[in-house]
C-alpha positions as CSV (number, residue, x, y, z in Angstrom):
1,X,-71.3,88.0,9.6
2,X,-72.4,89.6,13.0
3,X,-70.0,91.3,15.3
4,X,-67.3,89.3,16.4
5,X,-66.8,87.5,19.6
6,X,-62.9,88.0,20.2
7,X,-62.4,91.1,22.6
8,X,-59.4,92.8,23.2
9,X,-59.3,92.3,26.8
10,X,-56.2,94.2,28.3
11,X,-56.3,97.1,25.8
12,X,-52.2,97.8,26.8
13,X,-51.4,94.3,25.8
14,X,-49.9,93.1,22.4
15,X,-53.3,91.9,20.4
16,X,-53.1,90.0,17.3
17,X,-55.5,91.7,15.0
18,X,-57.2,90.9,11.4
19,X,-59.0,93.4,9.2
20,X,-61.3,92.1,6.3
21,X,-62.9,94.3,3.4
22,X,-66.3,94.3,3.1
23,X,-67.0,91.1,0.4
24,X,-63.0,90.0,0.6
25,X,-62.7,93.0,-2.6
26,X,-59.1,93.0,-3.4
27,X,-58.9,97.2,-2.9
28,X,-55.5,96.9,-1.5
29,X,-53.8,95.8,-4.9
30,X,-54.0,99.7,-5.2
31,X,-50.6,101.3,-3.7
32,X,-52.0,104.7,-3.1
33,X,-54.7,102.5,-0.8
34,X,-52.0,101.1,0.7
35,X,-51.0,103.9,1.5
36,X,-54.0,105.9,3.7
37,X,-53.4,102.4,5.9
38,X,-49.8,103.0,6.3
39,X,-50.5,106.7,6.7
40,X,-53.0,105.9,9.2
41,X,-50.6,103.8,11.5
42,X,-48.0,106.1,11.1
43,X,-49.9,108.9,13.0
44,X,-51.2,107.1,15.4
45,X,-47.5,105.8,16.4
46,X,-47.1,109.8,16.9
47,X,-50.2,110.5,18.3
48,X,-52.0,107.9,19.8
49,X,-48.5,105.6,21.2
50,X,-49.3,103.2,18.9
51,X,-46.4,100.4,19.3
52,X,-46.6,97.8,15.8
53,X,-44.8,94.9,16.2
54,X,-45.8,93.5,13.1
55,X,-47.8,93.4,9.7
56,X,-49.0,92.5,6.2
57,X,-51.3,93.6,4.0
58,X,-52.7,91.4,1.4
59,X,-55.0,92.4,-1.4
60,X,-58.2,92.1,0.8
61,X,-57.5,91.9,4.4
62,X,-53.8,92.8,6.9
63,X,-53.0,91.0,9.6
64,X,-50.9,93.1,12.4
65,X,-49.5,93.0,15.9
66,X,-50.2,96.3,17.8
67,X,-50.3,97.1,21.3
68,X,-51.2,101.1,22.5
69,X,-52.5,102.4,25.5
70,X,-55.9,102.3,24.2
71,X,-55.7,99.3,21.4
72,X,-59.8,99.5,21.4
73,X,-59.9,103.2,20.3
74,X,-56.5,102.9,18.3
75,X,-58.4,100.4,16.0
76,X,-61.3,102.1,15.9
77,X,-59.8,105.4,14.7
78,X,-57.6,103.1,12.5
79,X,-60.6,101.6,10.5
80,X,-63.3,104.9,10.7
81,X,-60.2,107.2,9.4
82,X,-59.0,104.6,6.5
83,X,-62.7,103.7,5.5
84,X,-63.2,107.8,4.9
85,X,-59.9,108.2,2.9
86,X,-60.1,105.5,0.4
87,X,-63.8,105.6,0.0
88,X,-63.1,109.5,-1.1
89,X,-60.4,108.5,-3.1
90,X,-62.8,105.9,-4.7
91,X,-65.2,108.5,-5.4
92,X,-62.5,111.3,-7.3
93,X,-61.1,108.1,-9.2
94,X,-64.3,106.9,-10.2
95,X,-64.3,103.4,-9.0
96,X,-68.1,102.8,-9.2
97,X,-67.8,99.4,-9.4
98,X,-66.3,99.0,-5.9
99,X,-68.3,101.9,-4.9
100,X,-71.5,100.0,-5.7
101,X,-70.8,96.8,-3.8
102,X,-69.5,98.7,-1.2
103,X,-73.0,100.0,-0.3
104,X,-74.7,97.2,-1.9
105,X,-73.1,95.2,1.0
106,X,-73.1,97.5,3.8
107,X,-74.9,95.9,6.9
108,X,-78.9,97.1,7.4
109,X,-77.5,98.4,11.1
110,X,-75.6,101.6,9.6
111,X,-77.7,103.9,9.0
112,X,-75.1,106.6,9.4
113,X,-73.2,106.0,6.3
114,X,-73.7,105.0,2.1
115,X,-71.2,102.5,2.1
116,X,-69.3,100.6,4.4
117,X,-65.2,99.2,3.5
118,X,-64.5,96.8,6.4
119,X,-66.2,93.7,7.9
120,X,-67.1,93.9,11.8
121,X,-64.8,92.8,14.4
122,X,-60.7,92.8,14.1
123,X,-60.8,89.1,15.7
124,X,-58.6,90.1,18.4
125,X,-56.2,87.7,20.3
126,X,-54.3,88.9,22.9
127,X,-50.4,88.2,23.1
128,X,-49.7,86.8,26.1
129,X,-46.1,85.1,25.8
130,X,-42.9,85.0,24.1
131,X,-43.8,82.2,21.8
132,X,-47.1,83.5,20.9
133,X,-45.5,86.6,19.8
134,X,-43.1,84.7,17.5
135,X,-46.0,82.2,16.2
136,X,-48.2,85.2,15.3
137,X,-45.4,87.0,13.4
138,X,-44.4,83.8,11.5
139,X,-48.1,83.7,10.6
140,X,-48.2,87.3,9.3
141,X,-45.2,87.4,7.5
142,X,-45.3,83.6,5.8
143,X,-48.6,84.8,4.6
144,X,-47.8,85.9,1.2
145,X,-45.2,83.1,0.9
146,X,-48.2,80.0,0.9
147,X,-50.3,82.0,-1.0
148,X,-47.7,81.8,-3.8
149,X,-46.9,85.5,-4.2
150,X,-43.1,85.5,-3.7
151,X,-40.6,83.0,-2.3
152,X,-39.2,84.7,1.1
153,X,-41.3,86.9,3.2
154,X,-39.2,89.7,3.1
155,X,-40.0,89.8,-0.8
156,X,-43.7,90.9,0.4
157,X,-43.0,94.9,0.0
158,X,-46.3,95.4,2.4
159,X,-44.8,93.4,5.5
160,X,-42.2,93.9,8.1
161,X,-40.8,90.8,7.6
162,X,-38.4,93.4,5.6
163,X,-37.5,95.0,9.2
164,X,-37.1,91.0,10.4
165,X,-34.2,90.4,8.3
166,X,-32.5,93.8,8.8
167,X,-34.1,95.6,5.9
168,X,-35.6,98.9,5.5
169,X,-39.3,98.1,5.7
170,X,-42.5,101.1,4.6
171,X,-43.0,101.8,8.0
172,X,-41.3,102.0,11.7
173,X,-41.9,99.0,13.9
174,X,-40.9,97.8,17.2
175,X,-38.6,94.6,16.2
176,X,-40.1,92.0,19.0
177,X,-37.0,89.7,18.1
């Protein structure tokens, strides 16, 4: 798959983003992977005025609602910082399976690196109303629900549909609603 053609166009606008691993591999199953993602937003809400409206992480792609003063950079920090951390943690745990279709997969074009963990592009759709908002957080957090992994969204532990119905979710997001 080339690069993608969805831009985000007004970087300080709410963007619907996706993020893929390299050959769909289901990586995230993994809590402590989980984790360098979570990690990973949580400084840049510190640092980089990150604002998450919204998420899920499934076991080979998230889905999340972000808006910062630089959404471009934010995402690509997000996905260069993440890709380092669990392809290290890979490496000390000795996944060589992974590690091996990592870098069997990684595109001709990156010379720079042995392996590469996420697809091109974040197919990026920028929130520009009310509804749209609402419609996109549906989507993220009825995600695990028609995939038949639990019966209410907030049963997803990786999703702030926890926040959305007054629970305490993993990490801090801006409630839209």
């Amino acid at each position: 798959m080339g690069r993608s053609r969805y831009a985000i166009t007004e970087p300080d606008k709410p963007h619907f983003l996706t993020c893929t691993l390299l050959e769909w591999l289901p990586l995230f199953i993994r809590p402590y992977i989980v984790d360098h993602l979570l990690n990973c937003w949580r400084y840049q809400q510190t640092h980089q005025g990150l604002r998450l409206y919204g998420y899920v992480v499934l076991e080979n792609h998230l889905h999340f609602v972000a808006q910062a003063p630089d959404l471009s950079r934010c995402l690509r920090q997000f996905k260069s910082f993440t890709a380092r951390q669990i392809i290290g943690d890979l490496q000390s745990r000795g996944a060589e399976r992974a590690l091996q279709r990592l870098r069997f997969s990684k595109r001709a074009h990156k010379k720079d690196r042995v392996y590469q963990l996420w697809q091109e592009g974040s197919h990026a759709e920028m929130v520009y109303s009310e509804i749209v908002m609402r419609q996109k957080l549906d989507y993220i957090h009825y995600n695990p629900v028609k995939r038949g992994y639990v019966d209410l969204p907030e049963h997803w532990s990786y999703s702030s549909a926890r926040d959305y119905a007054g629970q305490e979710g993993l990490i801090e997001i801006q409630r839209w609603y």
